[in-house]
C-alpha positions, 0 to 999 in steps of 0.5 A: 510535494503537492499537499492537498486541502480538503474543506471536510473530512469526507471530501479528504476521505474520497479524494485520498481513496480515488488517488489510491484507486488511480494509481492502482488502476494506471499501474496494476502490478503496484505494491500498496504499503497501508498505515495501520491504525484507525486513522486511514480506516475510512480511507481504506473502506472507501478505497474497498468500495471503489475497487469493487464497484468498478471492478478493478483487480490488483494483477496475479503478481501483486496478490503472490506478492501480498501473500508471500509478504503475509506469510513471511509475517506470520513466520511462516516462511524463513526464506522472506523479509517481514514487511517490517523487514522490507521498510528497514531496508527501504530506509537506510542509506545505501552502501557503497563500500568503504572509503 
């Protein structure tokens, strides 16, 4: 892991919200997991103002994917995973049958 060191908080601010930009912007299909919370506020309002400014659209597949997330967090849709659901699954050990 790279850990990266900004002398002020603006510059951490701008450079964490350009790698989001760039990685949304080199794979367009990608599915961002945000931290909620006031921490990431700033990152998130400068990410927002970079995506609008340069015109980059996440594609049709990740905004279907956003919305079905959204509505199986609502408790809307019984048939998905919550987005709580989704990160417990991503944490645990994999299965591989009894030994």
């Amino acid at each position: 892991m790279k850990v990266l060191v900004e002398r002020t908080r603006e510059n951490a601010v701008a450079l964490t919200a350009s790698l989001l930009f760039r990685a949304v912007q080199d794979r367009p299909s990608s599915v961002l997991g945000l931290a909620t919370g006031g921490t990431m506020l700033a990152v998130y309002d400068h990410f927002i103002k970079l995506i609008t400014t340069r015109k980059c659209e996440p594609c049709a597949a990740t905004i279907h994917a956003w919305i079905r997330l959204a509505t199986a967090d609502d408790g809307d849709d019984p048939s998905g995973l919550t987005g709580e659901e989704c990160d417990e699954l991503r944490h645990q050990e994999p299965s591989y049958g009894s030994t």
